[in-house]
C-alpha positions in Angstrom: -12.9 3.7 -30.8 -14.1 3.9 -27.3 -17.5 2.4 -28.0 -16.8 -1.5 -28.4 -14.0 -1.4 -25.0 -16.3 -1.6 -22.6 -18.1 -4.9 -23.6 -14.9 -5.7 -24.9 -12.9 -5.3 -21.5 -16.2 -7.1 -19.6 -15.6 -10.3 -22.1 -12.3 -10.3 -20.9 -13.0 -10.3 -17.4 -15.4 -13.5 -18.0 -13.0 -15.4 -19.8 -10.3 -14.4 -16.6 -12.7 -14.2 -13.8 -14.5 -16.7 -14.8 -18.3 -15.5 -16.4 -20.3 -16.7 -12.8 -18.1 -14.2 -10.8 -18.8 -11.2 -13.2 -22.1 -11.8 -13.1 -22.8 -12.2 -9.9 -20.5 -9.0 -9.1 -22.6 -6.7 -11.2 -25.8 -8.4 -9.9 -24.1 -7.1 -6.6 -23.4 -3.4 -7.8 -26.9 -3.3 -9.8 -29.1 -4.1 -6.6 -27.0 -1.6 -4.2 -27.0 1.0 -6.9 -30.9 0.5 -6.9 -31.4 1.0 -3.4 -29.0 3.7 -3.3 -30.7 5.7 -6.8 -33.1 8.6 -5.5 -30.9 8.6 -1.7 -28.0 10.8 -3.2 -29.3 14.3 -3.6 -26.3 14.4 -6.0 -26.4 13.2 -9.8 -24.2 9.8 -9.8 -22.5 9.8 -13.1 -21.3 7.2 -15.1 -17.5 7.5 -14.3 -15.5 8.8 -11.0 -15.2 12.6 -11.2 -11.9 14.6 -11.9 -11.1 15.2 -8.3 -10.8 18.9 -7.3 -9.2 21.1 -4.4 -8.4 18.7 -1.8 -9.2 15.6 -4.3 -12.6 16.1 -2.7 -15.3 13.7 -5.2 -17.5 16.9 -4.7 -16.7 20.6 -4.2 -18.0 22.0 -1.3 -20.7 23.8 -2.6 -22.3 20.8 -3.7 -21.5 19.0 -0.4 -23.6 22.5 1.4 -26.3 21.7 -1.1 -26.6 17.9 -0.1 -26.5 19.3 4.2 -29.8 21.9 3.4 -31.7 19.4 1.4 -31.3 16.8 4.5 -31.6 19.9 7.2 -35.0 20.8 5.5 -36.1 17.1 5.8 -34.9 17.5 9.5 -32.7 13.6 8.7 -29.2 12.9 9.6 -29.4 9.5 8.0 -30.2 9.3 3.6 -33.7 8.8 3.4 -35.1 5.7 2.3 -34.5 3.8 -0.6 -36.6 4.4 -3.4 -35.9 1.4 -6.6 -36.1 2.9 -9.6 -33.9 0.0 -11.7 -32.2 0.0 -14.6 -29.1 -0.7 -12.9 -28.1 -4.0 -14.5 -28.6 -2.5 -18.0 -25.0 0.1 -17.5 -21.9 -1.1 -18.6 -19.9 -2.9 -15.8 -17.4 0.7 -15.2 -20.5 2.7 -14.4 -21.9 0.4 -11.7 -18.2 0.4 -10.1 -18.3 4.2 -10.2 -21.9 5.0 -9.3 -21.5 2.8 -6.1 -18.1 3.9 -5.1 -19.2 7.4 -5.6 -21.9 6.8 -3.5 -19.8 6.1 -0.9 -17.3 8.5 -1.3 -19.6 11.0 -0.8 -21.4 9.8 2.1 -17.9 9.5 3.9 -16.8 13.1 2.8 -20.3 14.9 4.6 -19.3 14.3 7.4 -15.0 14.5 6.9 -12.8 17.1 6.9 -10.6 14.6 4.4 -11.4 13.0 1.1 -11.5 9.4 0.7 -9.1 9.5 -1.5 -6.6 11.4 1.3 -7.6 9.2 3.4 -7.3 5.6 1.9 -4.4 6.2 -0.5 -2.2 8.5 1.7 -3.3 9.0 5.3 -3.5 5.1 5.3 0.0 4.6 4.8 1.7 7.2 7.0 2.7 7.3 11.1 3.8 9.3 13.2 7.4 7.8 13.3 7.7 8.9 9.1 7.3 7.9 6.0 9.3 8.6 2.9 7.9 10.4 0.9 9.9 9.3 -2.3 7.8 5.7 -1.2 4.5 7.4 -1.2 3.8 6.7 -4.6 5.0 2.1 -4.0 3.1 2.1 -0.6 -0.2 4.1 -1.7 -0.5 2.6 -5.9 -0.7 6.9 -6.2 1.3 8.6 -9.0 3.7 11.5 -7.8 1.5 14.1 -9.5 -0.8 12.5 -7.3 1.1 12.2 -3.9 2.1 15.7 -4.6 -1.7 17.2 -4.6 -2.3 15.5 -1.6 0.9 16.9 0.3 0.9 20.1 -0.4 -2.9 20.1 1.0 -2.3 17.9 4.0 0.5 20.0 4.7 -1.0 23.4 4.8 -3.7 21.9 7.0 -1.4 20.7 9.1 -2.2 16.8 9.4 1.4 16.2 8.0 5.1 17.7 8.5 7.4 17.3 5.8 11.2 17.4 7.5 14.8 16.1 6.6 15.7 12.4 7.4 18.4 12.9 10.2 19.8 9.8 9.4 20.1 10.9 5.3 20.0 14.6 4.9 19.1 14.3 0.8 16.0 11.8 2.2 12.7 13.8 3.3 9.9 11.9 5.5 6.2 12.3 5.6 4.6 12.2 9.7 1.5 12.3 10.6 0.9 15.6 13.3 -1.4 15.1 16.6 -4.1 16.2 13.9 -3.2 13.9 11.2 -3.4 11.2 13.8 -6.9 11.8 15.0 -8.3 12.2 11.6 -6.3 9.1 10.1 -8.5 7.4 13.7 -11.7 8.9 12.3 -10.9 7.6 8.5 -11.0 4.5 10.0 -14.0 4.6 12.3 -15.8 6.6 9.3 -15.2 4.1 6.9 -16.6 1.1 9.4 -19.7 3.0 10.5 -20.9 3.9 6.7 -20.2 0.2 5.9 -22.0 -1.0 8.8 -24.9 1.6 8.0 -25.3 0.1 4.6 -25.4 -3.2 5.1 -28.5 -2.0 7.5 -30.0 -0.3 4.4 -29.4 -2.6 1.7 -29.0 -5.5 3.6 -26.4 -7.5 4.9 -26.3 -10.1 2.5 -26.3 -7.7 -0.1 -23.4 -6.0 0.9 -21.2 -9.4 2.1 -22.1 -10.5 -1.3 -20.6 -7.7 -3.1 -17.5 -7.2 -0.5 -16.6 -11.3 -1.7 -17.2 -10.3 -5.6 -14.7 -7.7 -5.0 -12.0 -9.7 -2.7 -12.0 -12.2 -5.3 -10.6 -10.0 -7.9 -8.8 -7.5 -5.7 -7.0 -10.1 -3.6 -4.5 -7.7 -1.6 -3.9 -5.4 -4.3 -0.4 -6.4 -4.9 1.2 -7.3 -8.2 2.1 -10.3 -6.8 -1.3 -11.4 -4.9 -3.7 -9.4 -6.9 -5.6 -11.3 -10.2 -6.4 -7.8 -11.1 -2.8 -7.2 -12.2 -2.9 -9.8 -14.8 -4.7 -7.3 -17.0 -2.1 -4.9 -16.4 1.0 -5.4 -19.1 1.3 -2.3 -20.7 1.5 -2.7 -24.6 5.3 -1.8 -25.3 4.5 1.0 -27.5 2.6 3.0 -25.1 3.7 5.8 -22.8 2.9 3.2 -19.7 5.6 0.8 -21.0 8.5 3.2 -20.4 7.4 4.1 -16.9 7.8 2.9 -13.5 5.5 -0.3 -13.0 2.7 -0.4 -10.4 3.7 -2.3 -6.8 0.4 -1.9 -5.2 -2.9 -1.0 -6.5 -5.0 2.6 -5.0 -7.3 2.2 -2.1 -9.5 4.5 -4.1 -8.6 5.8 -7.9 -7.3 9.5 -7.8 -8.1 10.9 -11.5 -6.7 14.1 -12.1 -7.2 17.0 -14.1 -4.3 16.0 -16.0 -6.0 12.6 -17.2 -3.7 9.7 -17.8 -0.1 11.3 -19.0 2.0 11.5 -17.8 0.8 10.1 -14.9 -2.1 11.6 -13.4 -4.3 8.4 -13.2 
C-alpha cells in the first residue's frame, strides 16, 4: 500500500504548489545532496532516524566514529565534495531527509544538544518560564515528545521545572545559566554551518533551496503556512479525534513509538 504514496503525495504537491516550485525544490535538494554524498562518514538513509537517548540523529558511538575518521585526516572542516549523482532519481521524502540529516549531524559534532532540543524546545523557552502544558502549541512537538526532551534537559541541568507562584496546579519550564548559553550557541551553531555551506555548495545553491522551502513553509502556522492545507485528518483516523496542530516542528522528532498515539 505504501509503494504508489510517494509519487502519489509528490503529484499532489504539483497540483498545490504548483509543478515549477516542486521541481525546482528537488533540483535544490538533488544538487546539495550531491555535493554533500561521500562528505558524511555516516550512511544517509532514505528517511530521518528514530531518534535515540537525548533525540540525538546519531548515537554517540557513531558521532566518536565520524571525530577519528576526520582526526586521522588531521581536518576540522568535511572534506571536499566528491559528486557521485543519482540524487534527482529518489523520491522527493528522501532528498528532504538525506539533506536535513546531513545537517543535523554536522550541528550535533560539535553540540552538547540535538537539533531537535534545540530547535523544537530550547527555541521556545526563557529564562522568565514557560509552561510546560504550552510546550507541545509553541514547539508543533507531541507531549510524548516534550516529555523525552524534559526529562533529559532537566537532568542536565539546562532547564528547572518549578510551580507557577501565581497558579500552584500550573508548572513552568526556565531555561538555567546553562540552558541559556547553549540555547546562545544553538543559535550561533546553526548560523555558522549555514554560512559554511553555502561556502561549499555555493551560495546560490543554498539561497535557492532556503526560497523553495519558505515558499511552502511560510511561518509554519496553520494559519500562515501552505503546508497545512494538506493536513485535514481523514475523520476515521486516530488523528481526527486528537488535538489539532497550532505550529509546525522546527525539526521532525520521530519516536520509537512511531505515529500513535502521538509520537510523530
Amino acid at each position: 500500500m505504501w509503494r504508489p504514496l510517494f509519487g502519489e503525495i509528490e503529484k499532489r504537491w504539483e497540483e498545490r504548489f504548483g509543478k515549477n516550485e516542486i521541481a525546482q525544490l528537488r533540483k535544490s535538494l538533488s544538487e546539495v545532496l550531491r555535493s554533500l554524498t561521500g562528505q558524511i562518514d555516516v550512511e544517509l538513509p532514505d528517511c530521518l532516524p528514530i531518534l535515540g537517548y537525548g533525540l540525538f540523529c546519531k548515537r554517540p558511538s557513531d558521532v566518536r566514529r565520524v571525530l577519528a575518521k576526520r582526526a586521522e585526516r588531521g581536518k576540522k572542516t568535511i572534506p571536499e565534495a566528491r559528486d557521485v549523482g543519482g540524487g534527482s532519481q529518489l523520491p522527493l521524502p528522501a532528498l528532504l531527509s538525506k539533506v536535513l540529516l546531513a545537517f543535523a549531524i554536522e550541528f550535533e559534532l560539535e553540540s552538547k544538544l540535538s537539533l531537535a532540543i534545540c530547535a523544537n524546545v530550547m527555541r521556545v523557552v526563557d529564562e522568565k518560564g514557560v509552561r510546560l502544558r504550552a510546550l507541545p502549541s509553541l514547539s508543533g512537538v507531541s507531549k510524548e515528545g516534550i516529555n523525552m526532551a524534559m526529562t533529559f534537559l532537566k537532568n542536565s541541568g539546562y532547564i528547572a521545572i518549578e510551580r507557577d507562584p501565581r497558579e500552584s496546579r500550573t508548572r513552568l519550564v526556565r531555561l538555567t545559566s546553562n540552558g541559556r548559553e547553549a540555547q546562545k550557541a544553538y543559535g550561533e551553531r546553526l548560523g555558522a554551518i549555514e554560512k559554511l555551506w553555502q561556502e561549499r555548495f555555493g551560495k546560490d545553491t543554498v539561497r535557492n533551496l532556503r526560497d523553495s522551502l519558505e515558499r511552502l513553509i511560510g511561518n509554519g502556522s496553520a494559519q500562515q503556512s501552505p503546508l497545512f492545507r494538506g493536513l485535514e485528518p481523514h475523520p476515521d483516523g486516530w488523528r481526527a479525534s486528537v488535538r489539532k496542530l497550532e505550529m509546525l516542528p522546527h525539526f521532525p522528532m520521530v519516536l520509537h513509538r512511531g505515529g500513535y498515539p502521538d509520537g510523530s
